[in-house]
KEKE-3310 file (N, C-alpha, C; in steps of 0.2 Angstrom, whole numbers, plus 5000, padded with zeros to 4 digits):
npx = (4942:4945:4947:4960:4969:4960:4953:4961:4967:4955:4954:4963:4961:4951:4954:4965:4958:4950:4960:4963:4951:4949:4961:4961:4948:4940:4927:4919:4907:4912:4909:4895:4896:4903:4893:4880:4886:4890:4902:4914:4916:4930:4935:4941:4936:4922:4903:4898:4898:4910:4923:4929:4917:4912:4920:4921:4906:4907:4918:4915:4903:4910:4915:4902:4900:4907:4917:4928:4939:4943:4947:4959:4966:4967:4973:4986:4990:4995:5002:5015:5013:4999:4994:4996:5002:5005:5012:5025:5029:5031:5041:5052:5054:5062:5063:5057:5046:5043:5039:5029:5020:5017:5009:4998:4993:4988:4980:4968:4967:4960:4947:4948:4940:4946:4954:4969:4981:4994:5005:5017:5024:5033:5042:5036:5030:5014:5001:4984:4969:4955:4936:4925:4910:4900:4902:4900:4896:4902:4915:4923:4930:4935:4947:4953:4961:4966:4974:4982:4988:4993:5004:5011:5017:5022:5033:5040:5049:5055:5074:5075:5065:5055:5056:5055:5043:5026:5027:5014:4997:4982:4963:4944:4935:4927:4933:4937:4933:4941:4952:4968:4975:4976:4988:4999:4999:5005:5014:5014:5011:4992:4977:4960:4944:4948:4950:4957:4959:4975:4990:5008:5026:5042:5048:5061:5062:5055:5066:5073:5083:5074:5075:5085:5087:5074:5073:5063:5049:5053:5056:5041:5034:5039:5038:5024:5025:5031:5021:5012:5018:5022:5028:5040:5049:5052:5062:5078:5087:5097:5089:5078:5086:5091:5081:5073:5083:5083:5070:5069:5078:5079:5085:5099:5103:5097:5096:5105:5120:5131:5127:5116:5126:5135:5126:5121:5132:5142:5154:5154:5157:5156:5142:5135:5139:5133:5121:5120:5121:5112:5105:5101:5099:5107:5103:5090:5082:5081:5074:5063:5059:5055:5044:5037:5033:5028:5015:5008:5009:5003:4989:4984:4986:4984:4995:5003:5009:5021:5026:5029:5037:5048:5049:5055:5066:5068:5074:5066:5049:5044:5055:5051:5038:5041:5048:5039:5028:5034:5038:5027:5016:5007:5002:5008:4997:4986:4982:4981:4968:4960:4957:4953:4939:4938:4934:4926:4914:4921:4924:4927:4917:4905:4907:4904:4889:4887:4888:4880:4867:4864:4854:4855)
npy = (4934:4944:4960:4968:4976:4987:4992:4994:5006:5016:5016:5024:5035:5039:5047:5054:5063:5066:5073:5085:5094:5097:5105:5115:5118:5122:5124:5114:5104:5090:5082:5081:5077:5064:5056:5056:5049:5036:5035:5032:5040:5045:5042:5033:5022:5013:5012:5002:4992:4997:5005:5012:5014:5024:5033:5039:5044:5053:5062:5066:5073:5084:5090:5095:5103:5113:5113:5111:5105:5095:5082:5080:5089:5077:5066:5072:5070:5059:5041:5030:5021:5020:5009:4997:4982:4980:4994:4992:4980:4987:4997:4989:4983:4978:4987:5001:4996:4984:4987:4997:4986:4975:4983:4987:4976:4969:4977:4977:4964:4962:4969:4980:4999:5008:5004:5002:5002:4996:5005:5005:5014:5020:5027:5033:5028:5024:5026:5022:5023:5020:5016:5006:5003:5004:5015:5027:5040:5046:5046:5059:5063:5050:5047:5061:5061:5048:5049:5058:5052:5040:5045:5055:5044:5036:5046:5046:5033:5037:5041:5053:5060:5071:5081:5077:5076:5073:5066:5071:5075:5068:5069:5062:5068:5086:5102:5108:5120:5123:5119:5125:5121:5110:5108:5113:5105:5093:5098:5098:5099:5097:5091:5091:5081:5073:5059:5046:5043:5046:5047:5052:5046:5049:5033:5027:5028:5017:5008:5011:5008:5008:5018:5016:5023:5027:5029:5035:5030:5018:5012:5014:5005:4992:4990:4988:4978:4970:4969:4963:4949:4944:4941:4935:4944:4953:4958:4955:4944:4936:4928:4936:4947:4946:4942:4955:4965:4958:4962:4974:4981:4976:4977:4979:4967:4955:4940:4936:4929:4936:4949:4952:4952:4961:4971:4968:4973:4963:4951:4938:4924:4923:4929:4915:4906:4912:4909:4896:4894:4896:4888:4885:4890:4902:4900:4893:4904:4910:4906:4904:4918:4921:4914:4917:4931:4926:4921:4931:4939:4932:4931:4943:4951:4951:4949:4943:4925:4923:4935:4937:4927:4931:4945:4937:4933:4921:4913:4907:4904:4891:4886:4893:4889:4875:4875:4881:4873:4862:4869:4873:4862:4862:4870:4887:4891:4883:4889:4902:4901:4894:4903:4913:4905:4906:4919:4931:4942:4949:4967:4977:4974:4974:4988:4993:4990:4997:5010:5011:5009:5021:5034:5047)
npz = (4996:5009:5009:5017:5012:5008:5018:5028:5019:5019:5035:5035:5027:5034:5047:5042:5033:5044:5052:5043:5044:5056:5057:5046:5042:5054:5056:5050:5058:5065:5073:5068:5055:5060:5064:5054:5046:5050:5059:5071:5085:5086:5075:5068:5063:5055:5061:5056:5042:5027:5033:5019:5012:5020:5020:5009:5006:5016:5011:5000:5004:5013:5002:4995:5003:5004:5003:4989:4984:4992:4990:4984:4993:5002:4994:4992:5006:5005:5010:5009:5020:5022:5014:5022:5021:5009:5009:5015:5006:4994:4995:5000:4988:4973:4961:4956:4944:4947:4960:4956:4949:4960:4967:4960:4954:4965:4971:4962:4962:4971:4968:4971:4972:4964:4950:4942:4927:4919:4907:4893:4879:4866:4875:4887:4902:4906:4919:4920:4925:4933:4937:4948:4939:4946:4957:4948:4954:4960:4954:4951:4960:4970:4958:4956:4971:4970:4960:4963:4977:4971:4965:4975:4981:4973:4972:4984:4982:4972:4967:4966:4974:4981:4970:4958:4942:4936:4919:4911:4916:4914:4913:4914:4917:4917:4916:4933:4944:4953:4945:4944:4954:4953:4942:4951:4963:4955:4947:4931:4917:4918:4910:4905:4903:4893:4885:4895:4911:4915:4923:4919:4913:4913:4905:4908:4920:4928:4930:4939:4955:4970:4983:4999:5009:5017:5029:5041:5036:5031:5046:5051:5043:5043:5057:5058:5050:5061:5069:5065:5064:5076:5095:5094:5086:5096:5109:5116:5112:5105:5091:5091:5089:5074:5069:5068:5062:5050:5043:5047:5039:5025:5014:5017:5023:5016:5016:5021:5027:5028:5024:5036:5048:5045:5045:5059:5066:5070:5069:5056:5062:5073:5075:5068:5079:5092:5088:5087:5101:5104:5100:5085:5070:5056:5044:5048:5055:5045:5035:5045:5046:5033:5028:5038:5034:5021:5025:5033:5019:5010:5015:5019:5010:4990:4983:4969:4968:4963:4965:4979:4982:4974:4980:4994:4991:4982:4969:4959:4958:4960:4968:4980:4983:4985:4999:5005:5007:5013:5025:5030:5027:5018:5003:4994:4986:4990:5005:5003:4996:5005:5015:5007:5005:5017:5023:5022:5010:4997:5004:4994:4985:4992:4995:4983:4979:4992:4990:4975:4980:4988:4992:4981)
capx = (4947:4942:4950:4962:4971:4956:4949:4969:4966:4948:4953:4967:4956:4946:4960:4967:4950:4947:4965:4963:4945:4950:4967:4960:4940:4935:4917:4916:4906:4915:4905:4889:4899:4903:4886:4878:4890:4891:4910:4917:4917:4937:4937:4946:4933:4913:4899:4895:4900:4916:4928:4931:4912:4910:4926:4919:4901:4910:4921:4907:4897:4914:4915:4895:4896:4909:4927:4928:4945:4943:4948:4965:4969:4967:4977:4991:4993:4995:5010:5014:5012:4993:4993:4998:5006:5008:5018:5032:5032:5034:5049:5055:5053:5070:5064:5048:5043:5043:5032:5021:5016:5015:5002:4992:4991:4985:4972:4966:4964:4954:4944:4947:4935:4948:4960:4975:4983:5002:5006:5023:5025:5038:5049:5035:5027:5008:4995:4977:4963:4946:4934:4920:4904:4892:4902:4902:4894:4909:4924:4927:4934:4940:4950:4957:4961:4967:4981:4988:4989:4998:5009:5014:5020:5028:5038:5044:5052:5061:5080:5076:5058:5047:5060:5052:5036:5025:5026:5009:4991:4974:4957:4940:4930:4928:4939:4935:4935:4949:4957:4973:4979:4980:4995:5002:4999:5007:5019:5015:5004:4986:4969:4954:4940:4953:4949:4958:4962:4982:4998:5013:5030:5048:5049:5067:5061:5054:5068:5076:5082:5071:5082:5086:5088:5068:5074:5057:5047:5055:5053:5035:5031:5041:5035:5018:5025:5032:5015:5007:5022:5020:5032:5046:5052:5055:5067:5085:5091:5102:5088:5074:5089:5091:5074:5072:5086:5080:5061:5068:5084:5079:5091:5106:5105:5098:5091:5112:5122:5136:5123:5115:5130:5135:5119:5121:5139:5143:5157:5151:5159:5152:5135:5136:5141:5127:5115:5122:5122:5103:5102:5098:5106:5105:5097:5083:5079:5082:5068:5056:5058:5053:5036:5030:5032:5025:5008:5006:5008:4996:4983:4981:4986:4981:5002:5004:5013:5030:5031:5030:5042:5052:5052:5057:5072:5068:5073:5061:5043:5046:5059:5047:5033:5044:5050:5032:5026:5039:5038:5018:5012:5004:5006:5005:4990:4980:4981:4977:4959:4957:4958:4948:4935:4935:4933:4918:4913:4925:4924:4926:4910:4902:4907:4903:4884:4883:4887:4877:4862:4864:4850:4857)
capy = (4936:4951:4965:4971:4985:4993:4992:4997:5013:5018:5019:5031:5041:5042:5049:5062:5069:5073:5080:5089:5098:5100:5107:5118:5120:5122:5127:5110:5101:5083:5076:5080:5074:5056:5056:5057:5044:5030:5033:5030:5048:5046:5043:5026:5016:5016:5008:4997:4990:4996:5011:5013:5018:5030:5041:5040:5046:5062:5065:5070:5078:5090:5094:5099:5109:5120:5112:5106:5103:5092:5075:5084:5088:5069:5064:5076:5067:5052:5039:5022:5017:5021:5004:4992:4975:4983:5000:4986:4977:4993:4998:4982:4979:4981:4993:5006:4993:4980:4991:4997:4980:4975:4988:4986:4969:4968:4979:4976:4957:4963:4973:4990:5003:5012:5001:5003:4998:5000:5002:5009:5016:5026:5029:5034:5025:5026:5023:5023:5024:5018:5016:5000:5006:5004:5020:5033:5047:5046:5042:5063:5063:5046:5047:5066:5058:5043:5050:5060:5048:5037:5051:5056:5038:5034:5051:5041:5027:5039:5043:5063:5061:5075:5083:5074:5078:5069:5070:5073:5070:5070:5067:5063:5074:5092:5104:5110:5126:5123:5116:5128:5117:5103:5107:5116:5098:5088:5102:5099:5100:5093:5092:5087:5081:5068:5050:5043:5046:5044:5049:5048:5050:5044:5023:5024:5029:5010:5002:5016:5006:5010:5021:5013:5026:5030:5026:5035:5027:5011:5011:5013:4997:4988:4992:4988:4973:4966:4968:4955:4944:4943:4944:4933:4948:4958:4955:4957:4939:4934:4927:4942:4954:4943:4943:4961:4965:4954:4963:4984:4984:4969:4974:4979:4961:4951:4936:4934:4928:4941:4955:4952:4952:4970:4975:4969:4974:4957:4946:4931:4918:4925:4926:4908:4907:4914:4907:4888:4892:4899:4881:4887:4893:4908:4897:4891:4908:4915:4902:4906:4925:4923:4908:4919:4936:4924:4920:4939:4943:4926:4929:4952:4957:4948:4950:4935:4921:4924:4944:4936:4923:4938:4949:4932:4932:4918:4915:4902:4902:4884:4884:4896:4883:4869:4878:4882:4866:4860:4872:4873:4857:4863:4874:4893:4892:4879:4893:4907:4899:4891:4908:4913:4901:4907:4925:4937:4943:4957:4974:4980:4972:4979:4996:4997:4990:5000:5018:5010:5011:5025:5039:5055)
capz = (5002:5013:5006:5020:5009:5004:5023:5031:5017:5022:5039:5036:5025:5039:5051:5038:5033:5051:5053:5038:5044:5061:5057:5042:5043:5060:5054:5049:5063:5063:5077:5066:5050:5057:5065:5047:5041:5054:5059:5076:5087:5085:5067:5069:5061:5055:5066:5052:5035:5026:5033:5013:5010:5026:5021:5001:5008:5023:5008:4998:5009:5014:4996:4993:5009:5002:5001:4984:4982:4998:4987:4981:4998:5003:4988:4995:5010:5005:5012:5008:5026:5023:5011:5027:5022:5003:5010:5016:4999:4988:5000:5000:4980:4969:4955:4955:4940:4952:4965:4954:4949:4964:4969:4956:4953:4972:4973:4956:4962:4976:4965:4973:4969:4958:4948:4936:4922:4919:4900:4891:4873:4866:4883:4891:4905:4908:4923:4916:4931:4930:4942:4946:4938:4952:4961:4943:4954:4964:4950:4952:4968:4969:4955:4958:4975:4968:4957:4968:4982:4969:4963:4981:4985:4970:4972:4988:4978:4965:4966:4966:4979:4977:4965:4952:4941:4929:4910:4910:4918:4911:4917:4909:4920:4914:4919:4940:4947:4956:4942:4945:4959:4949:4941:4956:4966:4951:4946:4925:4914:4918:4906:4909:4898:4890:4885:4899:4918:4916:4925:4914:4918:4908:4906:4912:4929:4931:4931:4944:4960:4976:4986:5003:5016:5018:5037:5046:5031:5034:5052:5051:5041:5047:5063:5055:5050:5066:5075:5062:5064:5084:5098:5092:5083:5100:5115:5117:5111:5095:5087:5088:5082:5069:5065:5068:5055:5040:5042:5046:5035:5018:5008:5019:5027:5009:5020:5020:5034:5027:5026:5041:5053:5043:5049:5066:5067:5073:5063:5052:5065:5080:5073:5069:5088:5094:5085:5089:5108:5105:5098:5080:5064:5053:5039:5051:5057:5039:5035:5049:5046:5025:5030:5041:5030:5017:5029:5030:5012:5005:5018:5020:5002:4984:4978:4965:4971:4960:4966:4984:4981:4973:4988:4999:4990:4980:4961:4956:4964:4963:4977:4987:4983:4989:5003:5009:5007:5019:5032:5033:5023:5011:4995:4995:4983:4996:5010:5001:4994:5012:5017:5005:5007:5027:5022:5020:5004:4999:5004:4988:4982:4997:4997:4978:4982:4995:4986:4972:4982:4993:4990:4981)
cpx = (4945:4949:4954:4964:4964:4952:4954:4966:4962:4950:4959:4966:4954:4949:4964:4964:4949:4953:4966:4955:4947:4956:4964:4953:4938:4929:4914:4915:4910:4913:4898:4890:4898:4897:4882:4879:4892:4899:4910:4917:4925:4941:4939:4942:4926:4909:4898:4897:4906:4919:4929:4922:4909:4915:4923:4912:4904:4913:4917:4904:4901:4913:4910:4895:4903:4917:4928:4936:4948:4950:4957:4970:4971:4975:4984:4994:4995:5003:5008:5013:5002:4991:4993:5004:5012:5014:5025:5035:5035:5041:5056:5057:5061:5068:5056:5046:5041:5037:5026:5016:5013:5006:4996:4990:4985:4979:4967:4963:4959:4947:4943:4942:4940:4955:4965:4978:4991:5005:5014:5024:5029:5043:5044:5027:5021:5005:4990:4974:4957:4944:4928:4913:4900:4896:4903:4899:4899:4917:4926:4931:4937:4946:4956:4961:4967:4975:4986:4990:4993:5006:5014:5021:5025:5036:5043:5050:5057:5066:5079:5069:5054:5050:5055:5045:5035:5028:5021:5003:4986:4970:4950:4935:4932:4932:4935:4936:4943:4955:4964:4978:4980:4986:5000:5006:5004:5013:5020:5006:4999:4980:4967:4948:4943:4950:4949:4960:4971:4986:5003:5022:5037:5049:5057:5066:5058:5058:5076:5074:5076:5077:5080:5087:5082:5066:5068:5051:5047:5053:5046:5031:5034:5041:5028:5018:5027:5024:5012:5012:5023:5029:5039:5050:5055:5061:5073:5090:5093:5094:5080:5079:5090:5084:5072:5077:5086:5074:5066:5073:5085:5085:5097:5107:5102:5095:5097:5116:5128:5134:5122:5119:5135:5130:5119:5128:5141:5147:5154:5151:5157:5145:5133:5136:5136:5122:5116:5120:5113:5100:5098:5102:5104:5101:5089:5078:5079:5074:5061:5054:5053:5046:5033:5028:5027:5019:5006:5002:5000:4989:4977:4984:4982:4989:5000:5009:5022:5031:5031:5036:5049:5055:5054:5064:5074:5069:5069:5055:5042:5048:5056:5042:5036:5046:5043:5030:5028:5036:5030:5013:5007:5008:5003:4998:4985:4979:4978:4970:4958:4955:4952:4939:4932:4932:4925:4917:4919:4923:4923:4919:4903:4899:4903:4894:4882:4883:4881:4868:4860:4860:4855:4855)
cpy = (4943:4954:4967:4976:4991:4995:4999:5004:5017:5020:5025:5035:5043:5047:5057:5067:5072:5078:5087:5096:5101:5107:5115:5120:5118:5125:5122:5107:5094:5080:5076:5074:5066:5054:5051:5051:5037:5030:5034:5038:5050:5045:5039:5021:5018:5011:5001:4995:4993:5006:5017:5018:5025:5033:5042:5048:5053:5063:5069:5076:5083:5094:5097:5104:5115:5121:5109:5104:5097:5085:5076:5084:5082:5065:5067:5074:5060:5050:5033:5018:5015:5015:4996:4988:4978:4989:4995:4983:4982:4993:4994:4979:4982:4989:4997:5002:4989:4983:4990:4990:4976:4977:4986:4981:4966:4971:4979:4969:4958:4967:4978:4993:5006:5009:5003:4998:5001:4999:5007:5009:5021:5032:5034:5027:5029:5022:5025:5019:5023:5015:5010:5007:5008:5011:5028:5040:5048:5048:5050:5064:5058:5046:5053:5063:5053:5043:5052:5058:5045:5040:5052:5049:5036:5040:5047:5039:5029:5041:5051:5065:5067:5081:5081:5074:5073:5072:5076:5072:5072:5064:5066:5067:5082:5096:5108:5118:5127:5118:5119:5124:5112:5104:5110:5111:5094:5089:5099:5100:5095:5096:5087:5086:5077:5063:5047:5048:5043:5050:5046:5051:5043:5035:5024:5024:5021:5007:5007:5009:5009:5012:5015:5015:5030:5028:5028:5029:5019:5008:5009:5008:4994:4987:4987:4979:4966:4965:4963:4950:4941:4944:4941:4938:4956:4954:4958:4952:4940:4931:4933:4946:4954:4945:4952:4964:4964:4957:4969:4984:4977:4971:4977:4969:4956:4946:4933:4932:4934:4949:4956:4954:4957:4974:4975:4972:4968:4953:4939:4926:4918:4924:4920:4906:4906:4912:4900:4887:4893:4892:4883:4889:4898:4905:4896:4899:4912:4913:4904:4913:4924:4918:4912:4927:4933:4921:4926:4942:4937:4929:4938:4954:4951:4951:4943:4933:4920:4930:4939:4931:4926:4942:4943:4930:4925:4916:4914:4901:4895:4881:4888:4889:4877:4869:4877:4876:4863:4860:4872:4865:4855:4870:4883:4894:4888:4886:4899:4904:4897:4896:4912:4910:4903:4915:4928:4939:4948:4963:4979:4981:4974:4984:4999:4996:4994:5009:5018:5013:5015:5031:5045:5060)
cpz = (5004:5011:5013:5020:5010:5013:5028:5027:5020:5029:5040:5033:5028:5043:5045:5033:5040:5052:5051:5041:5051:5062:5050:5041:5049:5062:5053:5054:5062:5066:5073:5060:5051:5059:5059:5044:5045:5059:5067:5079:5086:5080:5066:5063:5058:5060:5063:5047:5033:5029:5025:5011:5014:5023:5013:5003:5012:5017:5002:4998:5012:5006:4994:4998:5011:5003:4994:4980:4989:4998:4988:4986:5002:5000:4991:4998:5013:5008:5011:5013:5027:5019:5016:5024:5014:5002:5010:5010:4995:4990:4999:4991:4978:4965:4958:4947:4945:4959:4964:4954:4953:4967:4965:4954:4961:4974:4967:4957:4968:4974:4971:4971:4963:4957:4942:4935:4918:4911:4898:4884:4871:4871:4885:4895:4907:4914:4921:4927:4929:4936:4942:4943:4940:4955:4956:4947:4960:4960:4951:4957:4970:4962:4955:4966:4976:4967:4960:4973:4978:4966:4969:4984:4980:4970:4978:4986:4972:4967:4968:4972:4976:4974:4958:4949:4936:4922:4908:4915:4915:4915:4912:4910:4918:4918:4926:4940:4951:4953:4943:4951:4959:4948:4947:4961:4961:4948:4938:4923:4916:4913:4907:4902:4891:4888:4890:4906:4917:4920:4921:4917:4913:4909:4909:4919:4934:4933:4936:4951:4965:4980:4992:5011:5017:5026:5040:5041:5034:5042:5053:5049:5043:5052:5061:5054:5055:5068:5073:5064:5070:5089:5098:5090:5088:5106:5113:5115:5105:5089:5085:5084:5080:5064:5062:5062:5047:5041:5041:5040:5030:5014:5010:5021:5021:5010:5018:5026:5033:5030:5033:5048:5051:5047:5058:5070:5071:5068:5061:5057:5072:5079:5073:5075:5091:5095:5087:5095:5109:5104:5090:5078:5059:5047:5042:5052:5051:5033:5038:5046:5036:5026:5033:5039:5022:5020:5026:5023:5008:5010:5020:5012:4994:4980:4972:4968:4968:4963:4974:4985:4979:4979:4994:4997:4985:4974:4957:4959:4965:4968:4982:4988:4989:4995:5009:5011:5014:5023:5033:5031:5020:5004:4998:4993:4989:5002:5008:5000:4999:5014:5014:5005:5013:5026:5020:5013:5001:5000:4998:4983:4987:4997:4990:4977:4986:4992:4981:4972:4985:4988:4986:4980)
residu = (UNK:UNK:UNK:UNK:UNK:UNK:UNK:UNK:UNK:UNK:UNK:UNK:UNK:UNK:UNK:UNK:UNK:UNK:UNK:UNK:UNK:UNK:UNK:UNK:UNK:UNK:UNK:UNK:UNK:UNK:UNK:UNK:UNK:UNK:UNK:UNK:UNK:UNK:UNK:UNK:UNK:UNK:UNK:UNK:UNK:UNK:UNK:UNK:UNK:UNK:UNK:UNK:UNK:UNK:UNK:UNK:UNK:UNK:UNK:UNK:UNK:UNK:UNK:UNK:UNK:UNK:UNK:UNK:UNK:UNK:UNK:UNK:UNK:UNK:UNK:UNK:UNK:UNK:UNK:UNK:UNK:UNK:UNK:UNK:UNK:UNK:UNK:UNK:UNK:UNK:UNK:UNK:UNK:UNK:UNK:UNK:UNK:UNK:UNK:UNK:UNK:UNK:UNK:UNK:UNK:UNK:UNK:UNK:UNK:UNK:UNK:UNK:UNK:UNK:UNK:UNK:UNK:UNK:UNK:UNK:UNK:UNK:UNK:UNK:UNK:UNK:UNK:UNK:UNK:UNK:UNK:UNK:UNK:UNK:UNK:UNK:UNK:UNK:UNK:UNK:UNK:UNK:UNK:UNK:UNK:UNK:UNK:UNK:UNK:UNK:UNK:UNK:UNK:UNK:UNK:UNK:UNK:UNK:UNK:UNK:UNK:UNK:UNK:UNK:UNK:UNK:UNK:UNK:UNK:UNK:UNK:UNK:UNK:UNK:UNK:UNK:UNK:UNK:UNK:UNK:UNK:UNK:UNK:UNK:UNK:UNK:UNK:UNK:UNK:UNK:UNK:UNK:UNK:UNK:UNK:UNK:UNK:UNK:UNK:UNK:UNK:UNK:UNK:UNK:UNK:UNK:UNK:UNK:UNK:UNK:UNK:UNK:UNK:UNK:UNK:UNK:UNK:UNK:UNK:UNK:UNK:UNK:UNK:UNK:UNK:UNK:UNK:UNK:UNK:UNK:UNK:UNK:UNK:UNK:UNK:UNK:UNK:UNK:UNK:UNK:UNK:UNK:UNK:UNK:UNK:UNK:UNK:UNK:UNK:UNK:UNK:UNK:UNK:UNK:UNK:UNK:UNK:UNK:UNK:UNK:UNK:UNK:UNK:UNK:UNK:UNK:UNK:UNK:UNK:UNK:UNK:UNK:UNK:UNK:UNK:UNK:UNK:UNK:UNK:UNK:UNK:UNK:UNK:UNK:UNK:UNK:UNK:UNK:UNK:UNK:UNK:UNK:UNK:UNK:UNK:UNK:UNK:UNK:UNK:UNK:UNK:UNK:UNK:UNK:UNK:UNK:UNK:UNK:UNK:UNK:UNK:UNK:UNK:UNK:UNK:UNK:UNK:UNK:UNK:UNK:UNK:UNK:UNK:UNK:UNK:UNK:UNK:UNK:UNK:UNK:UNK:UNK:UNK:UNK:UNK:UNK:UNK:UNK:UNK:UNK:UNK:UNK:UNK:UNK:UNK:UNK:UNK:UNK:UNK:UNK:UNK:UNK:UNK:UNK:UNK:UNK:UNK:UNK:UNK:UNK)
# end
């Protein structure tokens, strides 16, 4: 399956390295920079191969040439809209266990260049990091980068936002020159030169709902999310507002006829109404809207088929299974490997070939 996470990232690393050099090092040339590096003059994109490997390569080459906390700052700005289809899902998930796993499961199946492992022992929950083999003369940067990006977005998702700090962090690389801005960024303790690359952070905090008023947030992917799901989801009728409501506000409307016509301020009996005169019914549309979120999620992420069936509101992946079948005629699993079958090699296996090779 072509990696679309890792591709979606890459190009917003691209975009907030240049912000970042433009905005804060305007010594550093940026038209010489993407030159060097293949990238687009507007930063959008690279000429060639993977977005992911152009911003690994500039990120690099900012830090040898005299920013070396370049990564950090990266990691800093990170947002969960910068994950595309997966921002939506975290959002959308019940619990920050439920996210995480998510997350991780996803781009762990796409073999990411830097993946994690979610473990829990004596009430505290851990993330372990570790990186493909082929990119070791990179894992510094990606992995400083890495956690802090992961850090940032989970503070999103927590009840207190950027109130909250880890337990701990450790790292396996020695301790930096500008190691002091680790814990200042992380706001506890950090050591380097550890066993592992972790972030830790209290177990009860997993099973903390996802707040629900991350309205600009929310907007955003689910913005994000309309454009892949086409123009059914715009207009002025009962059955876009309908659709529009079950995508921007999942857990005020529930994929409920109750919820939904809260959401729209609309009474239950009128809604029904509406939707009869539209020639449809809030089941049909409640069907359409969750088949074609479940297109999306099988064909741009690597979720497993029970968390997607999860986020669709489903209790049993059997009755999404059955459902799907239906509505498409075939099985989720069939579309995903056709999909896969149609697809290019992944990105991932690319990018870590292409670093592998690259002179240094």
């Amino acid at each position: 399956m072509q990696l679309f996470e890792q591709e979606h990232i890459g190009r917003r690393r691209l975009a907030t390295l240049r912000e970042l050099l433009t905005s804060r090092y305007p010594e550093v040339d940026i038209d010489a920079l993407a030159q060097r590096h293949s990238i687009l003059p507007d930063w959008s994109d690279c000429k060639d191969g993977s977005s992911m490997v152009a911003f690994i390569h500039a990120l690099r080459d900012v830090k040898h040439r005299g920013v070396p906390d370049i990564a950090l700052q990266i990691g800093d700005r990170a947002q969960l809209t910068d994950s595309g289809l997966l921002g939506y899902a975290v959002l959308t998930a019940p619990t920050v266990m439920h996210a995480a796993r998510i997350s991780s499961h996803s781009l762990n199946a796409s073999s990411y260049i830097v993946r994690t492992k979610i473990s829990t022992r004596e009430g505290i929950s851990r993330i372990v990091f570790t990186t493909l083999s082929a990119i070791k003369p990179y894992e510094e940067e990606l992995l400083e980068m890495s956690t802090l990006a992961v850090w940032r977005c989970t503070q999103v998702i927590l009840p207190s936002g950027r109130g909250a700090t880890p337990t701990y962090v450790t790292f396996k690389f020695p301790r930096p020159k500008h190691a002091e801005q680790y814990q200042a960024m992380f706001g506890c303790p950090v050591e380097f030169g550890q066993a592992h690359n972790v972030i830790a952070w209290p177990a009860e905090w997993m099973y903390y709902p996802i707040p629900t008023g991350q309205t600009d947030l929310m907007q955003t992917c689910s913005a994000q999310m309309k454009q892949h799901l086409g123009e059914a989801y715009y207009g002025t009728g009962i059955i876009a507002r309908v659709k529009r409501a079950l995508i921007e506000h999942p857990k005020t409307c529930d994929f409920s006829l109750t919820g939904t016509a809260r959401q729209l301020n609309i009474q239950e009996r009128s809604l029904r109404r509406y939707l009869a005169q539209a020639d449809t019914s809030f089941r049909k549309v409640c069907l359409e809207v969750r088949m074609e979120l479940a297109q999306q999620y099988l064909r741009q992420t690597n979720m497993p088929l029970k968390a997607i069936a999860y986020q669709l509101g489903y209790r049993h992946a059997n009755n999404f299974n059955r459902a799907y079948r239906e509505f498409y005629g075939a099985t989720p699993q069939d579309i995903r490997l056709r999909h896969q079958a149609a697809a290019a090699p992944p990105e991932a296996v690319l990018a870590a070939s292409s670093l592998a090779n690259r002179p240094r």
